[in-house]
C-alpha positions in Angstrom: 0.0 0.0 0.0 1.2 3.6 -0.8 1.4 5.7 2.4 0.6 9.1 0.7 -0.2 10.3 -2.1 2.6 13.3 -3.9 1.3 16.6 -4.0 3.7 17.3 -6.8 4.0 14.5 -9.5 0.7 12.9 -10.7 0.4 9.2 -10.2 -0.3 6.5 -13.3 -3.1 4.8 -12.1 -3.9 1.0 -13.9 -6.8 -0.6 -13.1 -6.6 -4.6 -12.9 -8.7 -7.2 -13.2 -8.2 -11.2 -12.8 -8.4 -12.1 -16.3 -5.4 -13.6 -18.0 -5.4 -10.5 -20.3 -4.8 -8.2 -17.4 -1.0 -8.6 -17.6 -1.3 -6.5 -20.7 -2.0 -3.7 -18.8 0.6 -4.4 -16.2 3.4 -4.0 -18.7 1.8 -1.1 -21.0 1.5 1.0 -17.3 5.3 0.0 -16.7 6.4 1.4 -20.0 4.2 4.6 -20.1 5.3 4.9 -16.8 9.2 4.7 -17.7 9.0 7.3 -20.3 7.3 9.9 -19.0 9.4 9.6 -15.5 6.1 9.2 -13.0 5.2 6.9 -10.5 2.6 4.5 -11.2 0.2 2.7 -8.7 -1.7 -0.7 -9.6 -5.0 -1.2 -8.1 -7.7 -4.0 -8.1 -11.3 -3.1 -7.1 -13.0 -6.0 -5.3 -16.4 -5.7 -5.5 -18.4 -7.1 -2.6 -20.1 -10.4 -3.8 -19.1 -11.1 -6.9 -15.6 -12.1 -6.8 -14.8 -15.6 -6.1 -11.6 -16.6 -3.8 -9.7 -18.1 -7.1 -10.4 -14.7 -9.2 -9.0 -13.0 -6.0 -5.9 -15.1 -6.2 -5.2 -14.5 -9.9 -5.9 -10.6 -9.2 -3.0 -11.0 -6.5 -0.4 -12.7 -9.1 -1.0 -9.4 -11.2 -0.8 -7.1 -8.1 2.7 -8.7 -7.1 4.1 -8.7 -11.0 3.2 -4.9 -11.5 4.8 -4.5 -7.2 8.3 -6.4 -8.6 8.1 -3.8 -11.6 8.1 -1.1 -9.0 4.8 -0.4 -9.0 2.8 0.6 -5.5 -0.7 -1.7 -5.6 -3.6 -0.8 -3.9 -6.6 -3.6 -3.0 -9.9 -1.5 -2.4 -13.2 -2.8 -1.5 -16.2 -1.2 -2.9 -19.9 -1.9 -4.2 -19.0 -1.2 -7.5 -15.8 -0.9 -9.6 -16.5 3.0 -10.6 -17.0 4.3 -7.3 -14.3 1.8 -6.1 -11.7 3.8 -8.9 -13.2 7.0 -8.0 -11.9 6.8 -4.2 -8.8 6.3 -5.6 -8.1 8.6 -8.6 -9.3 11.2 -5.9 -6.7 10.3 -3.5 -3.8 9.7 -4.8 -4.5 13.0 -7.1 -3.9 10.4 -10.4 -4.1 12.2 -13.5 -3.9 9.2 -16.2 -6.1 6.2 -16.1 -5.2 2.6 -17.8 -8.3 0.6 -18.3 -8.5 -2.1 -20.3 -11.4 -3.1 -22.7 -13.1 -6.4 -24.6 -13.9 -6.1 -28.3 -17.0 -7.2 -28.0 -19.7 -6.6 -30.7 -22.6 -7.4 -28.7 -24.5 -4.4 -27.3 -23.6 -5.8 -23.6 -19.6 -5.1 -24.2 -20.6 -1.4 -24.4 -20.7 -1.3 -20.7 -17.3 -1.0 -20.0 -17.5 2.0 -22.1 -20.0 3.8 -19.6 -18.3 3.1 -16.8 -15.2 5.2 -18.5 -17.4 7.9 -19.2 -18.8 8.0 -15.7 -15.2 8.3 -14.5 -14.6 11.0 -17.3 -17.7 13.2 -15.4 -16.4 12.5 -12.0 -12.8 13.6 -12.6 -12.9 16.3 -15.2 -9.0 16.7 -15.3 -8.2 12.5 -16.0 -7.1 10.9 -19.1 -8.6 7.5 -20.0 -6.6 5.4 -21.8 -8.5 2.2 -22.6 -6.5 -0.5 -24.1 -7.9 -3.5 -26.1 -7.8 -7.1 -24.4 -9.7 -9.3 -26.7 -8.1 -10.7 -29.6 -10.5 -9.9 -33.1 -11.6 -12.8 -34.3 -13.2 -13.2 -38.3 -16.4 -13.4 -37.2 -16.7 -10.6 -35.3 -14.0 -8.2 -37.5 -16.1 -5.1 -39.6 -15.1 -5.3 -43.3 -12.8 -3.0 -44.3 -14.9 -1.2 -47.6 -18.2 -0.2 -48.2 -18.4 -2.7 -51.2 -17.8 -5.7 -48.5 -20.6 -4.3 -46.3 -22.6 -4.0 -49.2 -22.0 -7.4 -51.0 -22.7 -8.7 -47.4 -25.7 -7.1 -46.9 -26.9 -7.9 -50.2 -26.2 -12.1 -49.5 -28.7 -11.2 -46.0 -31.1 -10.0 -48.2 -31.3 -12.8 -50.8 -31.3 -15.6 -48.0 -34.0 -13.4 -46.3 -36.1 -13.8 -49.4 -35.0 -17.4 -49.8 -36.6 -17.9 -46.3 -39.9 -16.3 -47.1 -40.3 -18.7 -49.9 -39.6 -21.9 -47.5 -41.9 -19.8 -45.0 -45.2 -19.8 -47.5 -44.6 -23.4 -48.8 -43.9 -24.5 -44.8 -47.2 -22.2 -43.8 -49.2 -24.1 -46.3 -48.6 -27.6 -44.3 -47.8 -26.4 -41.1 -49.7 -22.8 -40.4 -48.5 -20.0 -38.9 -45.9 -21.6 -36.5 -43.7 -22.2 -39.1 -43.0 -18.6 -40.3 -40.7 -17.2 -37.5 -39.1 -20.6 -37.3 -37.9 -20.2 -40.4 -36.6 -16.5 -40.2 -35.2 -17.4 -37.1 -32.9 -20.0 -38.7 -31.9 -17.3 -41.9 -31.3 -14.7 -38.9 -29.2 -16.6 -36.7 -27.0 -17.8 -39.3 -26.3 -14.1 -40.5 -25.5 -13.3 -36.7 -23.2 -16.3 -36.9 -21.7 -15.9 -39.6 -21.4 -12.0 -39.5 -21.8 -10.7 -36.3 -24.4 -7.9 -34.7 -24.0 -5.7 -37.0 -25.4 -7.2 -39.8 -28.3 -9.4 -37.7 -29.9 -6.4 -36.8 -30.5 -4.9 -39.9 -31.7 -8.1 -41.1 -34.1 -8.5 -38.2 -35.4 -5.2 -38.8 -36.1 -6.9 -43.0 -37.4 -10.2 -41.7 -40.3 -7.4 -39.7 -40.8 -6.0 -42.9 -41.2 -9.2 -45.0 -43.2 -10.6 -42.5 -45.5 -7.1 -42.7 -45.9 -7.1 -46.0 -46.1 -10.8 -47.5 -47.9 -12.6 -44.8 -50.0 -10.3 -42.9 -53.9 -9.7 -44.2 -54.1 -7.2 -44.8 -50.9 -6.7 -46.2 -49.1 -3.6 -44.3 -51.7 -3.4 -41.9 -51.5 -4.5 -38.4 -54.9 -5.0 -36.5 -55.5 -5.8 -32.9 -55.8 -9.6 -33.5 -52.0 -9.1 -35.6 -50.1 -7.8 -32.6 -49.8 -10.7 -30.9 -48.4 -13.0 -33.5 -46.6 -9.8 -34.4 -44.7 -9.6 -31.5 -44.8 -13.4 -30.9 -42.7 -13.3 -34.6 -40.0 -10.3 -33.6 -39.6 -11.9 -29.5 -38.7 -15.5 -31.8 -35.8 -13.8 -33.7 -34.6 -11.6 -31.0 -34.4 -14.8 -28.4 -32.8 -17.1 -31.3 -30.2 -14.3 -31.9 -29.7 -14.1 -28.2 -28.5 -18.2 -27.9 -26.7 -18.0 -30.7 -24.4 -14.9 -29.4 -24.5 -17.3 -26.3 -23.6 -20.5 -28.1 -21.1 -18.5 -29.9 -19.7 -17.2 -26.5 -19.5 -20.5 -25.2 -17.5 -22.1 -28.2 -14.7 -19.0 -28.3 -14.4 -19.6 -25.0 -14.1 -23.4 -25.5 -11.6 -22.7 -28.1 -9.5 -20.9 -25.9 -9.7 -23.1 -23.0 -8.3 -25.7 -25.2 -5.8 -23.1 -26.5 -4.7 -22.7 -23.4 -4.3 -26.2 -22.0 -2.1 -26.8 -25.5 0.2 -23.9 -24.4 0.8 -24.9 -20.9 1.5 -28.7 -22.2 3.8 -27.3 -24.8 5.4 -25.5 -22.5 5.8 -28.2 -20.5 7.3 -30.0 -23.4 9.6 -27.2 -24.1 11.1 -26.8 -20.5 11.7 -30.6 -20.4 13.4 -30.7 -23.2 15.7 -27.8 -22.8 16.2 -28.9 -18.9 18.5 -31.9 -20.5 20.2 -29.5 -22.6 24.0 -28.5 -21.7 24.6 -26.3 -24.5 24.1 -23.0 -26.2 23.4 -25.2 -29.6 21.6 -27.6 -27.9 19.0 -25.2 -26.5 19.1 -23.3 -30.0 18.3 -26.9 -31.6 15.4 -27.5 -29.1 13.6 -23.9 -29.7 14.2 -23.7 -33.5 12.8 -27.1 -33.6 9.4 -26.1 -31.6 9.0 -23.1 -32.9 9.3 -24.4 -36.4 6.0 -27.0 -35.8 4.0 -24.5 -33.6 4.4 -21.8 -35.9 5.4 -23.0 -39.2 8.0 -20.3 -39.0 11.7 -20.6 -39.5 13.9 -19.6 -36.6 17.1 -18.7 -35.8 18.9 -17.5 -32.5 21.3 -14.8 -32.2 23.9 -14.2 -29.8 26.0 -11.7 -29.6 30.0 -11.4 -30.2 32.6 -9.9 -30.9 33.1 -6.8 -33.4 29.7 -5.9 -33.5 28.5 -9.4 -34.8 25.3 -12.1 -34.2 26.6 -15.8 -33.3 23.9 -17.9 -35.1 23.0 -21.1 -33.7 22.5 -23.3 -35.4 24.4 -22.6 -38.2 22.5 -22.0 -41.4 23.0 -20.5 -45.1 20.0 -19.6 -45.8 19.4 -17.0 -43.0 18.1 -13.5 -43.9 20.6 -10.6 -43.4 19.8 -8.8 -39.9 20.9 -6.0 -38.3 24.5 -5.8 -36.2 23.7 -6.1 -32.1 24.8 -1.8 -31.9 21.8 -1.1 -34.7 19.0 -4.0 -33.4 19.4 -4.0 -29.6 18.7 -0.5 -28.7 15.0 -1.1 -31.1 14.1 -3.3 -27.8 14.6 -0.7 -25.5 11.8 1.7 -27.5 8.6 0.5 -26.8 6.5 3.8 -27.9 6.6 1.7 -31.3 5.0 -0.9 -30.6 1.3 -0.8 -28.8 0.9 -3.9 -26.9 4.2 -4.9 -24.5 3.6 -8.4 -25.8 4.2 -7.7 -29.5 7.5 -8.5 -31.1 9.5 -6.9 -33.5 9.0 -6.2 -37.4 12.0 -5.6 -39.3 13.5 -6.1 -42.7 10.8 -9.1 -43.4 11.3 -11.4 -40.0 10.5 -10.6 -36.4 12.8 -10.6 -33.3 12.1 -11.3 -30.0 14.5 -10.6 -27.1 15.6 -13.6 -24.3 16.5 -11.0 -21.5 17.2 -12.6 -18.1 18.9 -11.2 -14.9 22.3 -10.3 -16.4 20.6 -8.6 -19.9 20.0 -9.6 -23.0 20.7 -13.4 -23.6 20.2 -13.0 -27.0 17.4 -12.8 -29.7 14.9 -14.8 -31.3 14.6 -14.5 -35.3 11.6 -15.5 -36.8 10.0 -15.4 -40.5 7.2 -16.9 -41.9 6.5 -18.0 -45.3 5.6 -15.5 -48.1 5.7 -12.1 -45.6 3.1 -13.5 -43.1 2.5 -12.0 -39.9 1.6 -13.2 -36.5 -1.4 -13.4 -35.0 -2.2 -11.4 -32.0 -3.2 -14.5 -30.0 0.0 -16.3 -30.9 2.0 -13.4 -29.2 2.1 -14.8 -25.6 2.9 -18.1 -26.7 5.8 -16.6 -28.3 7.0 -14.7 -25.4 6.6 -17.7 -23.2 9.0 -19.9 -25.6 11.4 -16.9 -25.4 11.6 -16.8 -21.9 11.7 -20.4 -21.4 15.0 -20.0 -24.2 16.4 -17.2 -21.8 15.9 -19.3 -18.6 17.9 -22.3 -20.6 20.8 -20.2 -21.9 20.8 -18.6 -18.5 21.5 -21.8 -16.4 24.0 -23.4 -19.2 26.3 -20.5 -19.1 26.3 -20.1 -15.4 27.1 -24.1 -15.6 29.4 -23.1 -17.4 30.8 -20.8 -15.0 30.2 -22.7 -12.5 32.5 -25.8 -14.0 34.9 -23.4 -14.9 35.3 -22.4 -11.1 35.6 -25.8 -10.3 38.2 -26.5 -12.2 40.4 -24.0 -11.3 39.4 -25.1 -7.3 40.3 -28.3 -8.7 43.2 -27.8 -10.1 44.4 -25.7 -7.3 43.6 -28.6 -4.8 45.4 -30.7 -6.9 48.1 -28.9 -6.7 48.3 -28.3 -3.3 47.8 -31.8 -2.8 50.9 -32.3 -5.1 53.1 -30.3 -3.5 52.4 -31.3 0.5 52.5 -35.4 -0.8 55.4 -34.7 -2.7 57.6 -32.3 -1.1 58.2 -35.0 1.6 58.9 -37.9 -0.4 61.2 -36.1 -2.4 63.1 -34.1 0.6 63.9 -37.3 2.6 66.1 -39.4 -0.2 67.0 -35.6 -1.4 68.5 -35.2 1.8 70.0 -38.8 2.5 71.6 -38.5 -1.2 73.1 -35.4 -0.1 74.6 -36.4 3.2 76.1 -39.4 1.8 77.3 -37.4 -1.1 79.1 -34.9 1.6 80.4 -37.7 3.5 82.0 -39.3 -0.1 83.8 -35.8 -0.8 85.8 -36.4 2.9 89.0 -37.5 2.1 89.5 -41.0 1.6 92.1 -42.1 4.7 88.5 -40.8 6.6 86.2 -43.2 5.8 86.4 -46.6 6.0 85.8 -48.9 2.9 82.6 -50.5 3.8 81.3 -47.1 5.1 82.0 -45.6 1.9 80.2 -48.9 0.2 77.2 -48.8 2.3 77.1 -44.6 1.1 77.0 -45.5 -2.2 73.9 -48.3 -1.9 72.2 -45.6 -0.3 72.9 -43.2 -2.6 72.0 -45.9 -5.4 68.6 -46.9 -3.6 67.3 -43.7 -2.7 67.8 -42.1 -6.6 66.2 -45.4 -7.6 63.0 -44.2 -5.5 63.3 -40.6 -6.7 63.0 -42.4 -10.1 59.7 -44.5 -9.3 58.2 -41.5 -8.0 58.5 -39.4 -11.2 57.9 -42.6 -13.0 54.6 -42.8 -11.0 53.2 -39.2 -11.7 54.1 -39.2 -15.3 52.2 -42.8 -15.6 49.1 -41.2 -14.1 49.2 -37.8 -15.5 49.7 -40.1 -19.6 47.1 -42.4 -18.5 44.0 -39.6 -16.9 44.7 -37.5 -20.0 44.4 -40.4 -22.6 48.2 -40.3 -23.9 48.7 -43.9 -22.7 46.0 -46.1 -24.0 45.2 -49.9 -23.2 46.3 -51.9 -26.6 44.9 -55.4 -25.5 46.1 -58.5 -27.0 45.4 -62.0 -26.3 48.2 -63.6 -23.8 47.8 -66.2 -20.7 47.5 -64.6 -17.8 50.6 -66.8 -16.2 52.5 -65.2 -18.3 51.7 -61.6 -17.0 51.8 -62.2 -13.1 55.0 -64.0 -13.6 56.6 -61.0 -14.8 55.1 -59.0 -12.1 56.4 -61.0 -9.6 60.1 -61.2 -11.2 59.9 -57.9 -11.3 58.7 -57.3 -7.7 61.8 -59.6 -6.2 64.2 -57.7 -8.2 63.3 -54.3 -6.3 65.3 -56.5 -3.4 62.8 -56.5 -0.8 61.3 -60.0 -1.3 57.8 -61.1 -0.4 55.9 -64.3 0.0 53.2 -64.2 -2.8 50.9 -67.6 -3.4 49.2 -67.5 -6.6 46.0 -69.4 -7.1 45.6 -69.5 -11.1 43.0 -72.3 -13.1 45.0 -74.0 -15.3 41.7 -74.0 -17.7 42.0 -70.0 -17.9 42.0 -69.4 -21.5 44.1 -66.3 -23.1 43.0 -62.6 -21.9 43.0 -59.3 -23.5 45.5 -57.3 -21.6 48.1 -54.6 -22.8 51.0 -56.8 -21.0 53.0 -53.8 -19.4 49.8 -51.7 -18.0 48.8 -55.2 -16.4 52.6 -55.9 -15.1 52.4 -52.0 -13.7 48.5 -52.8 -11.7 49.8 -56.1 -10.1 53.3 -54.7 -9.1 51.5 -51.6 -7.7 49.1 -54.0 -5.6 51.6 -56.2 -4.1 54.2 -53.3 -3.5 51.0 -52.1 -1.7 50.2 -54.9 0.3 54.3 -55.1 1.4 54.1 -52.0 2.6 50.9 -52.1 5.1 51.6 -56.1 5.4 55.5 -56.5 5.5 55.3 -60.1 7.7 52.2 -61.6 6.1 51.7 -63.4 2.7 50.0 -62.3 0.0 47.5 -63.9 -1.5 46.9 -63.6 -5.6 44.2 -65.5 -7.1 42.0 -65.3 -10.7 39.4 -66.5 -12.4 36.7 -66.2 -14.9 33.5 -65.0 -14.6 30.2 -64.2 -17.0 32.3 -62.8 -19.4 34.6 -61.1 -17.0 38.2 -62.0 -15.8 38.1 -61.3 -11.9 41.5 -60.8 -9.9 42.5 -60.4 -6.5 45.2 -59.9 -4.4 44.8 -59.7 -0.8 46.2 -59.1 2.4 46.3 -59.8 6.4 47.6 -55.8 7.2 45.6 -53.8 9.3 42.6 -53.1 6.4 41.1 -50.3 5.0 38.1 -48.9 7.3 34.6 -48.5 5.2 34.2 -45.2 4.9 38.0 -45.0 2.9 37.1 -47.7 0.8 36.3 -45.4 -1.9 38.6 -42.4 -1.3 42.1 -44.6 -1.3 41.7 -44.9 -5.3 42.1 -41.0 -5.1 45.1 -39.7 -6.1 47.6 -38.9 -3.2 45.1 -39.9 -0.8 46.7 -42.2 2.5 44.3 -43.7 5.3 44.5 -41.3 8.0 46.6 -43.1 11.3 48.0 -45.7 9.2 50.8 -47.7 10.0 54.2 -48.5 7.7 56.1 -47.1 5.3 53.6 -45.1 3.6 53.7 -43.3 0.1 52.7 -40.3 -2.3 49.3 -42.1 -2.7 49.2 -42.4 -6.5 49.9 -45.9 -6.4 46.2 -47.1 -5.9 45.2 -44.0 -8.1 47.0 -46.0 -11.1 45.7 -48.7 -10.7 42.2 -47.4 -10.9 43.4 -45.6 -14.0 44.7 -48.4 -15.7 41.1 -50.7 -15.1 39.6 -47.8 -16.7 41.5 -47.9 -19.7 40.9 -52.0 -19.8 36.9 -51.1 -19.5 37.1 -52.5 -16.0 37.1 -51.4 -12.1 39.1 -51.6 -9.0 38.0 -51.8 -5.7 38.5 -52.5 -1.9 36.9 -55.2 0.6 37.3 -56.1 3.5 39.1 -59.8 3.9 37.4 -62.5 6.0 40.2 -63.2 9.3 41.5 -59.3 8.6 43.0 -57.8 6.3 42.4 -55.5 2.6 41.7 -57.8 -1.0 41.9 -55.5 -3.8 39.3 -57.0 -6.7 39.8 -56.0 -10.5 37.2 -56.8 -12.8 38.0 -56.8 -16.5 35.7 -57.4 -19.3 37.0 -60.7 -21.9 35.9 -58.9 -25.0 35.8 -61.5 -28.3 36.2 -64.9 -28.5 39.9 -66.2 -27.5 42.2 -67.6 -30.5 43.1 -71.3 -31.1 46.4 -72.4 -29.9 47.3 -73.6 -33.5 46.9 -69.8 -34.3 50.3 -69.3 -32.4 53.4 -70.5 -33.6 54.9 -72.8 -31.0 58.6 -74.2 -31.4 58.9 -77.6 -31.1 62.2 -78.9 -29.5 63.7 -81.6 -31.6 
């Protein structure tokens, strides 16, 4: 509610009602209000008895629109919308009116019309500005010449005359009954078919026909005539009466079922661009409905650099448009264009703008075939799609932003992460390399020989870790960015744990390991060194959380699948790390033994990935961690005569 009214600027007043239509006025108030600089109040006149509570609610929607446009709304109570406006006007000192008016061409519609010019005496200093609602529709549109008047009042005529030859053949069988039933037919099709403002004129012929061709004496109306006079003129009046009601009843059908097509289209719609993730996926999804709702072609523009439209999606055949600097600034004049709904005629197409919070997303180009224009009813369908398009290419770029920052948090974590895991690793055989180094340059008389020896295995096992460790991060960085791809070949599986294992006791810190193969496991596809690289990883694992135990290394086949696992009796891997220990330089917190970087695990979850498998932790039965691989047996296995085995002679 306002709390006073200004004694020195003049207040916009806009009536409201709860129609649908109403938000018509909401937006032509806000834009006459934002050119001519005044404030502007929004008011909705209840009148006592004849609104219901869901009219009440739809009046309050259009109350809070116009209130987030910056509008002050006023809800008055009164016995009558006039006197309700009145109070207002006078107190608030408004000196411009926005009321809003059906084309109706019924004699009822004029109504709204008297209560302007009631307002008009009352407040001899206001301007009325009455803006259409309704939609015209064929029916009820007056032709545009004299000759189509005239060629349509000459058709009323001859079907009049028509009529009053059915009415004297039906009269002969069926008496007087049968006159105005007749005329009432030819009348209420003319009203049908052409609206008020011919049925009148025809009703006042019918009279005149009926005068002169069937009353005795002809022209003459007696006493006894008056009755079936009147009984004649009440029949065409009352027929004309249900078929403005019947005709009522189906526009208003018609656009019940409009509406209920809109708000499942735009259901449609804001499914289909909620799965969208792109600026060329959402232009693909409204060019698409908008080309079978409106038969029009459509293209949308965003704009970039120099002064230029990004179309999406790309097309050759698009008509030559305006740069951003020239077509933008037409959406900011809206004296041009009457109704706040209507959208913009240029150069042969119209454009529609998809403004959201942060401007201008972009704009909507439309054209129809052969220079066609829209219909007035089709414009809020068209501004719905366009703000459903905004929403979309709202959310995908702040997505996008919003991906972008986690990157760069992600990256930044990472290399954090980096840094603290690595920097100790690499300081502690740094700095054992460089105190044995120190101790080497002494002189030689210092030292003694197996001092000196025992210096240069440290020096030589400590570089030797340095090495893994790079070895390590370059492995993972190749393998997450695709460089180093799985190239799978058919080999036995011995084969490939064997070399693991060889390789494993040559690090010199040897390890019971009891492998439990089938000997019926046929060849597997495995790229030989990434598989060597996962085993050694896993048992270099287990040795280091399980130095006194044995490990355990076991395969076979299942459904399609090869299944691996090597496990452990170490202290395990509690439940809620299970997951997080395949992250890279992750470690269990309070673990016990050597420890590492914690990329080991993390390349061996890359390096399933790259086989199409998985990697994961359980818990072992008696204590312990088992680390299960899963890889998929793609293809059928070759022959053994495929390979060519030497025989020993």
């Amino acid at each position: 509610m306002p709390s006073s009214p200004s004694n020195e600027t003049s207040h916009i007043l806009v009536a409201l009602g709860s129609e649908a239509r109403t938000l018509r006025l909401v937006h032509a108030a806000f834009r006459m209000a934002r050119e001519q600089g005044r404030p502007w109040i929004a008011v909705h006149v209840e009148v006592l008895g004849w609104e219901t509570a869901e009219e009440a609610d739809q009046a309050r929607v259009w109350l809070q629109e116009a209130h987030e446009l910056g509008a002050e709304v006023v809800w008055i109570k009164s016995s009558s919308v006039v006197n309700g406006l009145s109070v207002v006007v006078q107190k608030w000192r408004a000196s411009t009116l926005v009321m809003g008016r059906s084309r109706g061409s019924g004699p009822w519609d004029r109504l709204e019309h008297a209560k302007s010019q009631e307002l008009l005496r009352r407040t001899h200093d206001l301007r009325i500005v009455v803006l259409p609602l309704d939609v015209s529709t064929a029916t009820d549109a007056a032709p545009r010449t004299w000759s189509d008047a005239l060629s349509i009042l000459a058709a009323s005529g001859v079907l009049l005359i028509v009529c009053g030859i059915f009415a004297a053949a039906l009269s002969v069988v069926g008496g007087y009954p049968a006159i105005p039933g007749v005329f009432a037919i030819g009348v209420g099709f003319i009203l049908h078919r052409w609206g008020w403002r011919f049925s009148l004129p025809a009703t006042i012929e019918s009279l005149l026909i009926y005068a002169y061709y069937f009353d005795q004496p002809r022209g003459v109306l007696t006493i006894e005539d008056w009755p079936k006079f009147l009984y004649f003129s009440g029949t065409l009046l009352v027929v004309q009466v249900l078929v403005d009601l019947v005709g009522k009843l189906r526009q208003e059908t018609r656009a019940g079922r409009r509406r209920e097509a809109e708000m499942v289209l735009l259901m449609l719609l804001g499914r289909a661009l909620a799965r969208c993730s792109t600026e060329q996926e959402v232009a693909e999804v409204l060019v698409q409905r908008l080309q079978s709702l409106f038969q029009a072609k459509a293209w949308l523009l965003i704009p970039a650099e120099r002064d230029t439209w990004t179309c999406l999606p790309e097309s050759t055949d698009m008509p030559v448009c305006p740069p951003p600097s020239v077509l933008l600034p037409e959406f900011g004049q809206t004296t041009v264009r009457e109704d706040p709904l209507e959208p913009l005629w240029k150069d042969g197409c119209y454009f529609v703008a998809l403004a959201s919070t942060r401007g201008t997303e972009g704009l909507l180009q439309l054209k129809l075939s052969e220079n066609a224009r829209f219909s007035q009813a089709s414009w809020g369908s068209l501004q719905a799609f366009t703000v459903q398009g905004a929403l979309a290419l709202e959310r995908v770029r702040w997505v996008e932003t919003a991906h972008a920052a986690h990157l760069e948090n992600e990256t930044e974590r990472m290399r954090s992460s980096l840094l603290s895991a690595v920097s100790h690793d690499l300081r502690t055989p740094l700095a054992a390399i460089q105190g044995a180094a120190s101790s080497l340059l002494l002189p030689s008389d210092s030292l003694p020989t197996s001092a000196r020896r025992d210096m240069l295995a440290m020096i030589h096992d400590e570089s030797e870790h340095l090495a893994q460790l790079l070895s390590n991060l370059l492995d993972l960085t190749r393998l997450e960015s695709g460089t180093i791809r799985a190239r799978k070949e058919w080999q036995p599986l011995d084969e490939v744990v064997g070399a693991a294992l060889r390789r494993t006791e040559a690090s010199g810190k040897g390890m019971e390991v009891r492998v439990s193969i089938p000997e019926d496991l046929p060849f597997v596809p495995l790229d030989e060194a990434l598989a060597e690289q996962l085993l050694i990883n896993l048992l270099v694992n287990a040795r280091r959380y399980a130095p006194e135990s044995p490990v355990d290394l076991r395969a076979w086949g299942s459904d399609n699948t090869l299944e691996l696992e090597v496990a452990d009796r170490g202290p395990g891997i509690p439940e809620a790390f299970r997951e997080r220990v395949f992250d890279k330089f992750f470690r269990v917190p309070g673990s016990v033994g050597e420890g590492g970087v914690g990329i080991g695990l993390a390349i061996c979850d890359a390096i399933a990935k790259a086989h199409g498998g998985r990697i994961w932790a359980e818990e072992r039965s008696g204590g312990g961690a088992a680390f299960r691989i899963s890889l998929p047996l793609d293809g059928k296995p070759p022959a053994l005569s495929d390979y060519d085995i030497p025989i020993q002679e």
